[in-house]
C-alpha positions as CSV (number, residue, x, y, z in Angstrom):
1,X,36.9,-17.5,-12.8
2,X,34.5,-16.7,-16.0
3,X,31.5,-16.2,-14.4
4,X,29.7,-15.9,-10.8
5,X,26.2,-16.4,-10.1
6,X,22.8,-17.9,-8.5
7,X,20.3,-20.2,-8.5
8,X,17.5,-21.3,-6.9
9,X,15.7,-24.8,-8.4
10,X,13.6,-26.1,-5.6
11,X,10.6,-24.4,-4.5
12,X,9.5,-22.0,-7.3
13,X,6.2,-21.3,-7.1
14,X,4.7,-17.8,-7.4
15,X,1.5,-18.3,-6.0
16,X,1.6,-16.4,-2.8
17,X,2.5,-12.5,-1.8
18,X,6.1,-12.5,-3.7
19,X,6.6,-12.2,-6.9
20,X,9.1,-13.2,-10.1
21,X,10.4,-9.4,-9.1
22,X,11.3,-10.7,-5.4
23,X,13.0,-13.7,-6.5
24,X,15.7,-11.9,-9.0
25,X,16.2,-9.5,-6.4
26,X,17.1,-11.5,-3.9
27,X,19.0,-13.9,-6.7
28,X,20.9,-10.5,-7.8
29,X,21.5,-9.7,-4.0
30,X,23.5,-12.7,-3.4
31,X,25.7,-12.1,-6.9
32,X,26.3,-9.1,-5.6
33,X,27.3,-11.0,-2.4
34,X,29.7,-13.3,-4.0
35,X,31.0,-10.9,-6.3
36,X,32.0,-8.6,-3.6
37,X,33.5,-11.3,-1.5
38,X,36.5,-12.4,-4.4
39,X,36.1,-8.0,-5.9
40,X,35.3,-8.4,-9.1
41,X,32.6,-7.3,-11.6
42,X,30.6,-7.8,-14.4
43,X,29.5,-6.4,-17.7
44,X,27.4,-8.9,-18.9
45,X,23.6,-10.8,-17.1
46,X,22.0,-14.2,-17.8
47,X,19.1,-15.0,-17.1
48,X,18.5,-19.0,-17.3
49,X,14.7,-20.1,-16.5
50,X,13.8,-23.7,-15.9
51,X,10.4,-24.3,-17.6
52,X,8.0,-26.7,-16.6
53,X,7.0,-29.2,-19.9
54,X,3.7,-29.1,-21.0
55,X,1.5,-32.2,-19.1
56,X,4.7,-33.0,-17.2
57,X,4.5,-35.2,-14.1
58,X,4.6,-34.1,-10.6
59,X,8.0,-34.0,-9.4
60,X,9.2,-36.8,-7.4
61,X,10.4,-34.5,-4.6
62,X,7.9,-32.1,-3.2
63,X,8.2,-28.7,-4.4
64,X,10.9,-29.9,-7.2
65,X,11.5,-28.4,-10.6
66,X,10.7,-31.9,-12.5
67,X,10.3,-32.1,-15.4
68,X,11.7,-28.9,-17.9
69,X,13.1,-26.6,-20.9
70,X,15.8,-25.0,-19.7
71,X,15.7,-21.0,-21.5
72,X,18.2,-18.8,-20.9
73,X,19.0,-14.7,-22.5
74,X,21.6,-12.4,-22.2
75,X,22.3,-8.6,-21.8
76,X,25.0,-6.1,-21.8
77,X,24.8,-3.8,-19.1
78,X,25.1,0.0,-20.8
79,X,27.7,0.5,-22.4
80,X,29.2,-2.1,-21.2
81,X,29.7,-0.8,-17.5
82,X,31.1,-3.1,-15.3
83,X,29.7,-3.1,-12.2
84,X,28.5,-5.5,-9.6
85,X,25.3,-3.2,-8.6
86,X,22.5,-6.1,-7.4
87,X,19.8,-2.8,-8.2
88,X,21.3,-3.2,-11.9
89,X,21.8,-7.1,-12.0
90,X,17.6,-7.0,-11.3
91,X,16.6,-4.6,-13.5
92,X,18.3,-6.4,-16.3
93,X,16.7,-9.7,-15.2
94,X,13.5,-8.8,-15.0
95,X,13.6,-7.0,-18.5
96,X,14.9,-10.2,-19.9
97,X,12.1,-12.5,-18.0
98,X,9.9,-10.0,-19.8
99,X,11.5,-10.6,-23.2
100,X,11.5,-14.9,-23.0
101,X,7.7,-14.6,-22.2
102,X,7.1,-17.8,-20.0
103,X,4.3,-17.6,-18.2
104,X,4.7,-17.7,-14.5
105,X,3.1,-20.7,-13.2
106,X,5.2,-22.5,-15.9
107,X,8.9,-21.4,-13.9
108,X,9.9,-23.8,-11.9
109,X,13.4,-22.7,-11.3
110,X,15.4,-19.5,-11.8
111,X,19.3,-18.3,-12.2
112,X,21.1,-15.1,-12.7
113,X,24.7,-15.5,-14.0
114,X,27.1,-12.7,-14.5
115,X,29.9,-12.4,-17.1
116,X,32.6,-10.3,-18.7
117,X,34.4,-10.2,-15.2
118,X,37.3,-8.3,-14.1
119,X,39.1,-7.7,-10.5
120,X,38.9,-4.7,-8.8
121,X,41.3,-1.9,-9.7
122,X,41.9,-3.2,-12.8
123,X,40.8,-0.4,-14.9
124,X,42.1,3.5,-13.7
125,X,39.6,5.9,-13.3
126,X,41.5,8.6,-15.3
127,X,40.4,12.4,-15.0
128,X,36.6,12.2,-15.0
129,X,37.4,12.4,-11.0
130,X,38.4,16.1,-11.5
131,X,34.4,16.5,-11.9
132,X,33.9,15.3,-8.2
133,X,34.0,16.9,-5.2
134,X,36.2,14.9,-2.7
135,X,33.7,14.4,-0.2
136,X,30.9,13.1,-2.4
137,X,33.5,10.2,-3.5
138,X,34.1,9.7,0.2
139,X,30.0,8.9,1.2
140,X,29.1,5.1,0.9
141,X,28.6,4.0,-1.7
142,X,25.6,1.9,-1.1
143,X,22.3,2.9,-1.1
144,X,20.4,2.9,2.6
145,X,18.4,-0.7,2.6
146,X,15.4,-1.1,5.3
147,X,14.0,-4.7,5.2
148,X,11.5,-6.2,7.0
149,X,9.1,-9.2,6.3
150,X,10.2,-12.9,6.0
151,X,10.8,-15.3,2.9
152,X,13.5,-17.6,2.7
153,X,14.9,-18.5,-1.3
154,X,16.9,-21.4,-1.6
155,X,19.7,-20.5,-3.3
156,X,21.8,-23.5,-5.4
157,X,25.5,-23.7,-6.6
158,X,27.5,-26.2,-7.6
159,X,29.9,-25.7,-3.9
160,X,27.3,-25.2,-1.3
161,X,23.4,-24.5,-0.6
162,X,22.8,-20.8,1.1
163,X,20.1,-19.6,2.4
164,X,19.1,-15.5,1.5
165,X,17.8,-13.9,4.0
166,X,14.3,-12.1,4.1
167,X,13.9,-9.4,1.6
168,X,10.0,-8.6,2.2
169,X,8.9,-4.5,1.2
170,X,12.1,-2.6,0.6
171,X,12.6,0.7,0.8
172,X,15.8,2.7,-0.8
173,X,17.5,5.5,-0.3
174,X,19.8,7.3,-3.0
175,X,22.1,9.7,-1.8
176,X,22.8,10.5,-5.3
177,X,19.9,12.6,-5.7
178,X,21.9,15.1,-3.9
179,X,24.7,15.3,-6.0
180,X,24.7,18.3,-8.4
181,X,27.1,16.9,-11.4
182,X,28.8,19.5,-14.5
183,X,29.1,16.1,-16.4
184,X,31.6,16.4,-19.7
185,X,30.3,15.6,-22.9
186,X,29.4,12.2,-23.8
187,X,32.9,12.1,-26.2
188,X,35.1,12.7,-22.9
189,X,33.3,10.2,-20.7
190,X,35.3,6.7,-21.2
191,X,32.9,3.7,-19.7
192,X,36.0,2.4,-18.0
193,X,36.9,5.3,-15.5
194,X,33.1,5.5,-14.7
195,X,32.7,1.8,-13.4
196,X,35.6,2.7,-10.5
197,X,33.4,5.3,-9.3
198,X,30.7,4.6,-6.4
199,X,27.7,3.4,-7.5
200,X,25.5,6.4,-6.9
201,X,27.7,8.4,-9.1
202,X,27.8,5.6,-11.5
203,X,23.9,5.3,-11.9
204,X,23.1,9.5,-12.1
205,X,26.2,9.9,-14.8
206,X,24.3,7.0,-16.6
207,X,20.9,8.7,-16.1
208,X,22.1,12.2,-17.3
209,X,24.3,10.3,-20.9
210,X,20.9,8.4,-21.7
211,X,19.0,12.1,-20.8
212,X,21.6,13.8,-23.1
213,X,20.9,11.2,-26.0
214,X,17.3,11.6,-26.1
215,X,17.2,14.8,-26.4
């Protein structure tokens, strides 16, 4: 397997309460899904946008994509963490939604592919674990998710048709804010021992290397 990801084609249209944000989310929520199911992860996001021609037809099926350009951009995640992180997949999607510039009544289908893939415990987490208490690495690593509201997002592959469940307002918790890290210097940190660590740890050691390299 080269790649893993989502797509939803059939009933795109942001004209009510949600959002282009809401549907990479919940498109980077069920990579996340997939990814976790056959552990691997991914160092590298597409976006792919389906975009409706100019004076195109009505679609033959109701709420269809019909008739479009099909755009699509890529990323690195830093450094080239891999990760399969949906809060990272979605940041990176809507940044490159940003960068293509379609306007939003013109998307008419969306898909968020990830790359660069390798299996879980593949890569050895070296030394930078000495920096860790033991029970930090022990908490879960995911952040606390409440959910409520209800939209349903069709989401399209080329084995099956899911369904992703209701996203609505979210609300997230990060118990790395607790964590008080005596990081290395950036020239002892290697990318590949950080992407074993929990994802908490991953994103503050990433938020205190981008600190250290603006200042």
């Amino acid at each position: 397997r080269k790649t893993i990801g989502a797509e939803c084609n059939y009933g795109v249209r942001f004209n009510g309460e949600y959002g282009v944000d809401h549907l990479i989310l919940g498109l980077a929520k069920e990579v996340e899904k997939r990814m976790e199911l056959v552990g691997v992860k991914g160092a590298k996001v597409t976006l792919k946008v389906k975009k409706r021609k100019p004076n195109a037809r009505p679609p033959p099926k109701f709420l269809g994509h019909g008739s479009c350009f099909n755009i699509s951009k890529s990323s690195d995640t830093f450094r080239g963490l891999t990760t399969r992180d949906h809060t990272i997949f979605a940041s990176i999607g809507l940044k490159l939604f940003e960068q293509m510039k379609v306007p939003i009544d013109d998307v008419r289908g969306m898909g968020l592919i990830v790359s660069s893939l390798t299996e879980d415990g593949s890569e050895s987490t070296g030394g930078i674990r000495r920096f860790f208490p033991t029970t930090e690495l022990a908490l879960d690593t995911k952040a606390v998710i409440l959910e409520s509201g209800e939209a349903n997002v069709r989401l399209e592959h080329t084995e099956a048709v899911q369904y992703l469940e209701p996203a609505g307002e979210t609300t997230t918790s990060h118990p790395e804010e607790m964590f008080d890290i005596d990081l290395p210097s950036c020239s002892q940190i290697h990318m590949s021992q950080v992407t074993e660590l929990p994802s908490p740890l991953q994103r503050q050691i990433l938020r205190k290397i981008q600190n250290e390299e603006v200042a």
